[in-house]
C-alpha positions as CSV (number, residue, x, y, z in Angstrom):
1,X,-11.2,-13.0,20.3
2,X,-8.1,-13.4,22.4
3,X,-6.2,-14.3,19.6
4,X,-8.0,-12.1,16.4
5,X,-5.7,-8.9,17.0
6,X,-7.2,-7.8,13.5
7,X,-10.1,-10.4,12.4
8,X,-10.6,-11.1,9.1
9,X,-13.5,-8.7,8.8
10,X,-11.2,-5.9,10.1
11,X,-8.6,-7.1,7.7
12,X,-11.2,-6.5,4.3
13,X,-12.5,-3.2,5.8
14,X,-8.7,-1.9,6.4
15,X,-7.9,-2.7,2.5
16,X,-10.9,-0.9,1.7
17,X,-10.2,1.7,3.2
18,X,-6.9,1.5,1.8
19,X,-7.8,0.9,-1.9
20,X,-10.4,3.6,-2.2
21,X,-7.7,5.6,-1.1
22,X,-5.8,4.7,-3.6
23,X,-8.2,4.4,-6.2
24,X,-9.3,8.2,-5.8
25,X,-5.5,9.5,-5.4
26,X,-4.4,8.2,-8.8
27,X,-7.7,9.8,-10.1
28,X,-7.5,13.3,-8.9
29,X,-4.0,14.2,-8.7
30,X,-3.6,13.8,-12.7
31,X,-6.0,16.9,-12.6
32,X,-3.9,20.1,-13.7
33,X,-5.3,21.9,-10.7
34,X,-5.5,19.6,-7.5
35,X,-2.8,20.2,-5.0
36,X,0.2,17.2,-5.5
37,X,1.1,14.6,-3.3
38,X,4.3,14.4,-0.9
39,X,4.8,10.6,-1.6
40,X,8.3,9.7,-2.8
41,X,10.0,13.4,-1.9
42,X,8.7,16.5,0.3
43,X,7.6,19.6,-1.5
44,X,6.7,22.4,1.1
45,X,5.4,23.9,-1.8
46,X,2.8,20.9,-2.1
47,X,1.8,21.5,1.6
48,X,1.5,25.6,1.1
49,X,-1.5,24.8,-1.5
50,X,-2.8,22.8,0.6
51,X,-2.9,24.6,4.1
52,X,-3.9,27.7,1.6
53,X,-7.0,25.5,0.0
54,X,-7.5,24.3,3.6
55,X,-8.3,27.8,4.8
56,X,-10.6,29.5,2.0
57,X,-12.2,25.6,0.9
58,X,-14.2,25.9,-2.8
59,X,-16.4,23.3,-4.3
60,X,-12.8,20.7,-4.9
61,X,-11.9,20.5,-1.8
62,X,-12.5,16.7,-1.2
63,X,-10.5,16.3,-4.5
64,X,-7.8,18.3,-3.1
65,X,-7.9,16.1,-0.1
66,X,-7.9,12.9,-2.2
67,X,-5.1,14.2,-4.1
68,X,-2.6,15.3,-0.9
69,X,-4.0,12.6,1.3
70,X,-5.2,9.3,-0.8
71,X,-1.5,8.1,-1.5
72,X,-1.4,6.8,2.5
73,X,-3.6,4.2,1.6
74,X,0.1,2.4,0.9
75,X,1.2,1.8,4.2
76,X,-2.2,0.1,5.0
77,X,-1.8,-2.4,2.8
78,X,2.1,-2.6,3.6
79,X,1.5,-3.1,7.6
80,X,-1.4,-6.1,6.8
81,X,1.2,-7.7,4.3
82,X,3.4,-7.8,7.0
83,X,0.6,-8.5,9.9
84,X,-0.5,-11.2,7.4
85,X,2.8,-12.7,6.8
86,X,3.6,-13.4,10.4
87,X,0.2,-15.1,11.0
88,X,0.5,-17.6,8.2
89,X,4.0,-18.5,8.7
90,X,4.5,-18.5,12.4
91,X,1.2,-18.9,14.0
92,X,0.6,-15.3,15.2
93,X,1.4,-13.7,18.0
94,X,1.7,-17.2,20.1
95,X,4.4,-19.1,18.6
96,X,6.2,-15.6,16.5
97,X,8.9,-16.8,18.4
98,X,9.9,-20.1,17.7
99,X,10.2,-21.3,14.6
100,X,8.1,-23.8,12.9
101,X,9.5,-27.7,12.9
102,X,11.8,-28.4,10.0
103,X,9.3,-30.7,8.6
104,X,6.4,-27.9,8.0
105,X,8.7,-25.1,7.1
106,X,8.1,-23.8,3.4
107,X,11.6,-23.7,1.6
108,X,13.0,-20.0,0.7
109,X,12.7,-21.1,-2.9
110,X,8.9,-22.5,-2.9
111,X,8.2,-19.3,-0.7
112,X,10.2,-17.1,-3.5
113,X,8.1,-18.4,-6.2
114,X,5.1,-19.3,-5.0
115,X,4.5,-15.0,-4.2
116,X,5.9,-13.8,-7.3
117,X,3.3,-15.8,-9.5
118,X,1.0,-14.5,-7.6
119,X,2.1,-11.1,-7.4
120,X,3.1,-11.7,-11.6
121,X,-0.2,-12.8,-12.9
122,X,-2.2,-9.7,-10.6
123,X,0.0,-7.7,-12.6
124,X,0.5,-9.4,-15.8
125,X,-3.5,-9.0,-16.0
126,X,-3.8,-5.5,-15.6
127,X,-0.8,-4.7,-17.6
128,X,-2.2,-6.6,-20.5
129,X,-5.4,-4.8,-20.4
130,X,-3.9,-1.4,-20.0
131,X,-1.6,-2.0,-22.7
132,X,-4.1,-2.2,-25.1
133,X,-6.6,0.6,-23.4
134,X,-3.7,3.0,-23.5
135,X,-2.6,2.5,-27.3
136,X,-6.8,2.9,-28.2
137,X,-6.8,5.9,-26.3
138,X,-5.4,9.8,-27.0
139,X,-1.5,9.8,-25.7
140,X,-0.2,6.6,-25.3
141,X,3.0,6.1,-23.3
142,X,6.5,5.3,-25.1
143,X,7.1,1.7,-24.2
144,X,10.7,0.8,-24.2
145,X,12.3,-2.9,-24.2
146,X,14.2,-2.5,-21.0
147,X,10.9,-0.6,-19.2
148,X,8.9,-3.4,-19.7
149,X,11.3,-6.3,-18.9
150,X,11.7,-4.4,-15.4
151,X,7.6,-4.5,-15.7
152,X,7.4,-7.8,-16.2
153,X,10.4,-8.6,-13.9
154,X,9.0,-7.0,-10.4
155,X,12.3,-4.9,-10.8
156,X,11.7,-1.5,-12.2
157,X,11.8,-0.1,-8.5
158,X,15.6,-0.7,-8.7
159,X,16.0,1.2,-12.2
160,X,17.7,4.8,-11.4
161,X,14.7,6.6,-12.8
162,X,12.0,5.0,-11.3
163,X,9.4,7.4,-12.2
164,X,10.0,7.2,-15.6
165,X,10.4,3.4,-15.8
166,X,7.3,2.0,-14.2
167,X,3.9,2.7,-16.1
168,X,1.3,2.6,-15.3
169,X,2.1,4.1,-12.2
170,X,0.6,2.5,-9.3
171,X,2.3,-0.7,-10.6
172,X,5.5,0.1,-8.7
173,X,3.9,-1.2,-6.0
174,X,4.1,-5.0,-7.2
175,X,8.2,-4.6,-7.2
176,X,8.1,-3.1,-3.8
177,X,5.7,-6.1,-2.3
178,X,8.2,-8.4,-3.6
179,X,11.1,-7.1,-2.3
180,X,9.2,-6.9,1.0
181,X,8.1,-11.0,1.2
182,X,12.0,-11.4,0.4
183,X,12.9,-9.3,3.0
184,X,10.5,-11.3,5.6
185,X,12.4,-14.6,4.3
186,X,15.7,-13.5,4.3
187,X,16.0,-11.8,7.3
188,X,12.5,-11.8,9.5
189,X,11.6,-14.9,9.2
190,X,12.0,-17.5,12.1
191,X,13.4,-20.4,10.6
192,X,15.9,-21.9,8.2
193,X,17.4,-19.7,5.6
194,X,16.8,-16.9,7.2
195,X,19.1,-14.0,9.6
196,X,16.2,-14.3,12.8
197,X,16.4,-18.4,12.9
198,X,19.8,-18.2,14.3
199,X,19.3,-15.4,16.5
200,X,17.4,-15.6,20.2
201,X,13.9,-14.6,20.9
202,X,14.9,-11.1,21.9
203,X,17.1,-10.3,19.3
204,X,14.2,-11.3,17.0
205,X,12.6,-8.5,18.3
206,X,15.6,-6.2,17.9
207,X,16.2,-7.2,14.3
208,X,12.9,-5.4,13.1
209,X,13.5,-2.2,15.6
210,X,16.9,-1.8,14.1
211,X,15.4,-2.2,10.4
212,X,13.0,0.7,11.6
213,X,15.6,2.9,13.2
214,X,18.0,2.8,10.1
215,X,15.3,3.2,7.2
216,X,13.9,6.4,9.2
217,X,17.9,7.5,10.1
218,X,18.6,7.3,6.2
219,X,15.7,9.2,4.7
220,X,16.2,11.9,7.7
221,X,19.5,12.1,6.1
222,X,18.7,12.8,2.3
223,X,17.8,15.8,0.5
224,X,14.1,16.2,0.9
225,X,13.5,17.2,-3.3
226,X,16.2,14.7,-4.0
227,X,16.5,12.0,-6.2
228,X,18.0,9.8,-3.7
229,X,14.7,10.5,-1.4
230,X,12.6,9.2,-4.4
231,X,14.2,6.3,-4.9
232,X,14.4,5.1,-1.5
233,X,11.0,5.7,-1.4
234,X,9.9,3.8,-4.4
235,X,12.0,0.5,-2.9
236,X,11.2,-1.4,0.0
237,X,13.4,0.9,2.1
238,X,10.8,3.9,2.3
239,X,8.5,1.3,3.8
240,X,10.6,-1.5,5.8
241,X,9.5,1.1,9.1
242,X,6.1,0.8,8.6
243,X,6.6,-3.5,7.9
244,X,8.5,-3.9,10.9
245,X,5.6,-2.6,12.9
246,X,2.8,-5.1,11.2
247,X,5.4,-8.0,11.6
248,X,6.4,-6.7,15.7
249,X,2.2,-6.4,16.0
250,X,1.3,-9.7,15.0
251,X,4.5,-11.0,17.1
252,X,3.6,-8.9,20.0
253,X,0.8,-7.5,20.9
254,X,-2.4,-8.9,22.6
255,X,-6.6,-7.9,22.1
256,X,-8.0,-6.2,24.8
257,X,-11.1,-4.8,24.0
258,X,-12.3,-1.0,24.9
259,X,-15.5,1.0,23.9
260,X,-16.9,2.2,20.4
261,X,-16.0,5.4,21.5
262,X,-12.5,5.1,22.5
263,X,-11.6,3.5,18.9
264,X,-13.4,6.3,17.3
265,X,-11.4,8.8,19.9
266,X,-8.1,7.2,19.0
267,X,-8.9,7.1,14.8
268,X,-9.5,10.9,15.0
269,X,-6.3,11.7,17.3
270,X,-4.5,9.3,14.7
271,X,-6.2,11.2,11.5
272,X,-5.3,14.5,13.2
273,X,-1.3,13.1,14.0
274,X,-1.4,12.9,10.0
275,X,-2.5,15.8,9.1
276,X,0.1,17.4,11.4
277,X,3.1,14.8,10.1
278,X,2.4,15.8,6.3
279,X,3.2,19.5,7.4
280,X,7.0,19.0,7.9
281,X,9.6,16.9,6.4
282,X,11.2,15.3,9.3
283,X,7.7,14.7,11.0
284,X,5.9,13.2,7.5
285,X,8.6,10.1,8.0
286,X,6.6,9.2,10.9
287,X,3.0,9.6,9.4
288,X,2.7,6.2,8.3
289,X,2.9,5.1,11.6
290,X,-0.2,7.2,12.2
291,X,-1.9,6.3,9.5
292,X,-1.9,2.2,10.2
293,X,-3.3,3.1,13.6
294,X,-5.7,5.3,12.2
295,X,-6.8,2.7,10.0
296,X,-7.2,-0.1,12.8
297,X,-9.1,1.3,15.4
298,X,-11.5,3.2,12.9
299,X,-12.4,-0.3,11.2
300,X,-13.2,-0.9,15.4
301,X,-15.2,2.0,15.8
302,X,-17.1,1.5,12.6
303,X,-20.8,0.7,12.7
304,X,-22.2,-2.7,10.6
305,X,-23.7,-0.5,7.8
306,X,-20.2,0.9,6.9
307,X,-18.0,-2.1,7.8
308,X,-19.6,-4.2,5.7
309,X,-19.2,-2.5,2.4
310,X,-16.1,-1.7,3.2
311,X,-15.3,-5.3,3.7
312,X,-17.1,-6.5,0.6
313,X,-14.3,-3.5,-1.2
314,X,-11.7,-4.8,0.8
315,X,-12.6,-8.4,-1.5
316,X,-11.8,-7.2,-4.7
317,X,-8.9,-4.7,-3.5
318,X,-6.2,-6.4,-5.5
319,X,-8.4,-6.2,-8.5
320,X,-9.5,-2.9,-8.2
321,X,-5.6,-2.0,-7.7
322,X,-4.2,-3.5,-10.9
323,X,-7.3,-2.6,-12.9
324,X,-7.9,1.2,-12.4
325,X,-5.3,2.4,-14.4
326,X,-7.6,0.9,-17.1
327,X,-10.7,3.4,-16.2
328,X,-8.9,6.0,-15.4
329,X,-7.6,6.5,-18.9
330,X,-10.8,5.6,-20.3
331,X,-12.8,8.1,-18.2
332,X,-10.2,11.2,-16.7
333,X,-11.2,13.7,-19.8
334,X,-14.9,14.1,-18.2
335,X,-13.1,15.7,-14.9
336,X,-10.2,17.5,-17.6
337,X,-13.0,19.2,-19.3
338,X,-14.9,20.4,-16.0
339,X,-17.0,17.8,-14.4
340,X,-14.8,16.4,-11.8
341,X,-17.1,15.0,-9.8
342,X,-19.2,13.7,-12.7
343,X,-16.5,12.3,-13.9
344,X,-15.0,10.5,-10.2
345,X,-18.1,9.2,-10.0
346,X,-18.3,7.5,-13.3
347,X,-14.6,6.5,-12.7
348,X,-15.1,4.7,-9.5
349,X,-18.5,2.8,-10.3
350,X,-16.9,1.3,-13.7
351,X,-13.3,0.2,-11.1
352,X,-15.8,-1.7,-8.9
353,X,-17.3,-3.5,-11.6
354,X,-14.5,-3.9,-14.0
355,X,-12.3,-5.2,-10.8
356,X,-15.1,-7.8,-10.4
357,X,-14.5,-8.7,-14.1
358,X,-10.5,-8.9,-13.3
359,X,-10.9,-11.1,-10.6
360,X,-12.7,-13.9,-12.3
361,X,-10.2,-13.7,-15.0
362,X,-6.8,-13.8,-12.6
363,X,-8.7,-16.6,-11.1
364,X,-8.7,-18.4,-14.1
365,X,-5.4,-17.3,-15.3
366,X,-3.9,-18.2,-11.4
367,X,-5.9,-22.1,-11.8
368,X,-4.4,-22.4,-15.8
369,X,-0.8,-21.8,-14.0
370,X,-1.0,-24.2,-11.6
């Protein structure tokens, strides 16, 4: 295990973790009364309701929770990209820092399109299926020409309205993946084409710390309600911190294995560092940093009978991402007229089986393609 930093087990379980997350934050925070998220600004409002349902807790208080909290799944799946990235392309933590021989090396261009047709037909599968769910259903959105070409284009992020340009909502997160891999072959990559192949094996290490330190300088620097805030957030810049740390891991760091206990120890002073972060403005730029810890050493500390479902989750993660928009439309009036948890429920069985559904079908769109 020497070389497994995060096994491929861990990996699944992490992105479970992650996408139920996910799953139940774009569920309960289109309830009326659940306390918002702080996700692309900072609303000490938003973290007033919640330290005020936090102290007298009713019945929805794990859909409060979800709501405030569930949005961190992001950086999860963020920090493995990048974690993932470095072990495919440069051998892990071993040989991060020296490039791969001329001969093996990937070209910028086969790189460039080989993840946006992957990324495209993820999303061009859900889209499609929401499209059609959304105009069946009570209030369908206003589709615009330009909205959907950004869609369709992995570019809406950039538009100066973000919020109002990408629907369904979670898809925004398919134009700031891209503009993450590009970042990784542009500048963090190694080799040819890129900033890091012509620098030294130090300054390849100084190149993501510098990344880290300028992202977090910036959005300490913007207004915390502000417009500016939200779209910084919304692009790859709001995240770049939390990539540099899965790409400096995977260069980096080395296994050493400790108890059960510890991992658990650590996942709870990690959970707790969140918690805390999400309470101020200038400490919730860190809490991402918290919560990818969090997330590793509790997938550690995690007996068989959890980890394993988790994992089997973490499998159909992409689908269940591009496909809940779908159920939550579908299903979201059972929780609007009372029965939230009736209604979650329902919501989160028919993701796990519709995603199971989507996958098959982006597996035969992705071999059609080829």
């Amino acid at each position: 295990m020497t070389n497994d930093l995060i096994t491929r087990r861990q990996s699944a379980a992490m992105r479970g973790i992650a996408i139920l997350a996910i799953v139940l934050h774009n569920y309960t925070h289109w309830l009326g009364p659940m306390v918002k998220e702080n996700e692309y600004t900072f609303s000490r409002h938003n973290v007033g309701r919640m330290l005020s349902e936090a102290a007298q807790p009713s019945w929805d208080i794990v859909a409060h929770l979800l709501s405030f909290f569930g949005h961190y799944g992001v950086p999860v799946f963020v920090f493995l990209s990048a974690y993932g990235l470095v072990m495919k392309y440069e051998g892990g933590a071993s040989h991060a820092a020296m490039p791969r021989p001329a001969s093996k090396e990937e070209s910028a261009w086969a790189f460039t399109r080989k993840h946006f047709k992957k990324l495209w037909i993820m999303m061009a599968v859900g889209y499609t299926a929401f499209v059609l769910v959304d105009y069946m259903t009570p209030g369908p959105y206003r589709y615009t020409f330009w909205n959907v070409v950004g869609q369709l284009g992995l570019f809406s992020n950039l538009y100066a309205d973000p919020d109002h340009a990408i629907w369904p909502g979670p898809y925004w997160y398919f134009g700031l993946t891209m503009q993450l891999y590009l970042v990784y072959r542009f500048l963090l990559y190694p080799g040819k084409t890129s900033l890091c192949g012509y620098l030294s094996a130090r300054w390849r290490v100084y190149i993501p710390v510098i990344i880290t330190a300028g992202c977090i300088a910036v959005q300490l620097s913007l207004d915390p309600m502000g417009k500016s805030l939200n779209w910084f957030r919304y692009n790859c810049f709001g995240n770049l911190p939390v990539f540099a740390m899965g790409v400096l891991y995977a260069r980096m760091a080395r296994h050493r294995e400790i108890s059960r206990a510890m991992y658990a120890a650590t996942a709870l002073a990690a959970t707790l560092g969140v918690a805390v972060c999400s309470l101020d403005f200038t400490l919730w730029t860190f809490a991402p940093f918290f919560v990818c810890i969090g997330a590793a050493t509790l997938v550690r500390a995690l007996p068989e009978t959890l980890l394993s479902p988790l994992a089997w989750t973490g499998g159909i993660s992409a689908a269940m991402f591009v496909c809940h928009p779908v159920t939550r439309k579908v299903i979201i009036p059972i929780s609007r007229h009372g029965e939230i948890y009736a209604g979650l429920l329902l919501y989160i069985v028919a993701t796990i089986i519709l995603a199971i559904i989507f996958r098959k079908v982006t597996d035969i769109v992705s071999e059609y393609m080829k």
